[in-house]
C-alpha positions as CSV (number, residue, x, y, z in Angstrom):
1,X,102.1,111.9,77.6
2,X,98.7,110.3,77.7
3,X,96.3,109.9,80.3
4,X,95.5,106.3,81.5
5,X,91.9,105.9,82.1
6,X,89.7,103.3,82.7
7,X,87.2,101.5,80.3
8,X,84.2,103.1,81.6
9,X,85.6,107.0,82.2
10,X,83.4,109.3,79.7
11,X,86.1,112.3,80.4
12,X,89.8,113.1,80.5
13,X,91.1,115.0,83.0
14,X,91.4,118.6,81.1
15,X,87.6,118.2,80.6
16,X,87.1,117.6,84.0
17,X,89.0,120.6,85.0
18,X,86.8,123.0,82.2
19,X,83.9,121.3,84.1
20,X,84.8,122.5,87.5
21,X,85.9,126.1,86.4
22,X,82.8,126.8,84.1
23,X,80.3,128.9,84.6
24,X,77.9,127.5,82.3
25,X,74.8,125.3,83.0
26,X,74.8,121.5,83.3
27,X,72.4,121.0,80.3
28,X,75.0,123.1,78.0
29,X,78.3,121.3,79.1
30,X,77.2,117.9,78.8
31,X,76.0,119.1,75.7
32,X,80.0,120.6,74.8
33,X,81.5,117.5,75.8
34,X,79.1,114.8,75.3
35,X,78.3,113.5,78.4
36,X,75.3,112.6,80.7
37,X,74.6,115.8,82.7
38,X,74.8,113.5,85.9
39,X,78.3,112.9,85.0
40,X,78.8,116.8,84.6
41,X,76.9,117.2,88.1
42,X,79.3,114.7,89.7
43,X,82.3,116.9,88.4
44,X,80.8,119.7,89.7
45,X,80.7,118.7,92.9
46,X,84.3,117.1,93.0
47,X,87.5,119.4,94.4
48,X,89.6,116.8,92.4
49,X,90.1,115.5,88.8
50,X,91.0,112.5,89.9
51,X,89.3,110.0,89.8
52,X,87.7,108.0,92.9
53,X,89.1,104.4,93.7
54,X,86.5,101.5,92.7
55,X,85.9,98.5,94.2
56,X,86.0,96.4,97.2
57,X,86.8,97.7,100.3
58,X,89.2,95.9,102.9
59,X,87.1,94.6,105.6
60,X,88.1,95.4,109.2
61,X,89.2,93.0,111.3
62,X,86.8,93.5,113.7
63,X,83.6,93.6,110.7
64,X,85.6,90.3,109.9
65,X,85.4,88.9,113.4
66,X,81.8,89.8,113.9
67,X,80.7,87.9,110.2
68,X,82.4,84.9,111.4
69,X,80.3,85.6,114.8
70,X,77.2,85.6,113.3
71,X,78.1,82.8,110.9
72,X,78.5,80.4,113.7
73,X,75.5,81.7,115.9
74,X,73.0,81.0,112.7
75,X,74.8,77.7,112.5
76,X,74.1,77.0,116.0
77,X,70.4,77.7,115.6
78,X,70.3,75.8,112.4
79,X,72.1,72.9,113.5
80,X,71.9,72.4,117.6
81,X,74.7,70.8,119.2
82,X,77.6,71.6,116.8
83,X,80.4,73.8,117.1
84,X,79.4,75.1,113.4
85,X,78.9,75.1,110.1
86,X,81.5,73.2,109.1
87,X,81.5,71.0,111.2
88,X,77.3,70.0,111.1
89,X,78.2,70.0,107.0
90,X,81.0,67.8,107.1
91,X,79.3,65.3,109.5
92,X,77.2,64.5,106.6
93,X,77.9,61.7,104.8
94,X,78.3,60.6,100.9
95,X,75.5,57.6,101.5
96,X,73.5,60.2,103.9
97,X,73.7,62.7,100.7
98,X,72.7,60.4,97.7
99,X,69.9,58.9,99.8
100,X,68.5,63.0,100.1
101,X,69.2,63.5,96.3
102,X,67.3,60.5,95.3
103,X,64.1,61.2,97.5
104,X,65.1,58.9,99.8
105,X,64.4,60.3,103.4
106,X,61.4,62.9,101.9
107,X,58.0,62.1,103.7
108,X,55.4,60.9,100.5
């Protein structure tokens, strides 16, 4: 059965393993298997075949209560006397916003 790899994976697992177990240097197996001798330095280094999970991480809860934290503090010091950024945003209004888009309120 095949191996399912991702678009960007240079190596199957097998080679990967032949990396790990090899004796030779990093110039001559990226060489063998065609690869950029970082990618055969990464292998190296690796206990696993597998391949590494990519992406996003989950953000804590408490990372996640601190952002919205800060988010309102910078609000506060933008906008003095709201509760936050949404609320100082949506207390501006459609005439209040087309007379800033056409120059209205801009010092000449």
């Amino acid at each position: 059965m095949g191996q399912v790899l991702h678009g960007s994976a240079t190596t199957t697992e097998a080679a990967r393993r032949a990396i790990q177990n090899s004796q030779e240097s990093l110039r001559a197996l990226s060489k063998r298997h065609g690869i950029n001798p970082k990618t055969v330095a990464k292998w190296k280094k690796r206990t696993s075949t597998a391949d590494l999970p990519t992406g996003p991480k989950g953000m804590s809860r408490v990372v996640g209560a601190e952002m919205r934290r800060a988010s309102d503090r910078r609000a506060a010091a933008v906008h003095p006397g709201s509760g936050s950024c949404r609320d100082a945003c949506t207390a501006i209004t459609p005439a209040a916003m087309m007379a800033s888009a056409q120059g209205g309120g801009l010092p000449r």
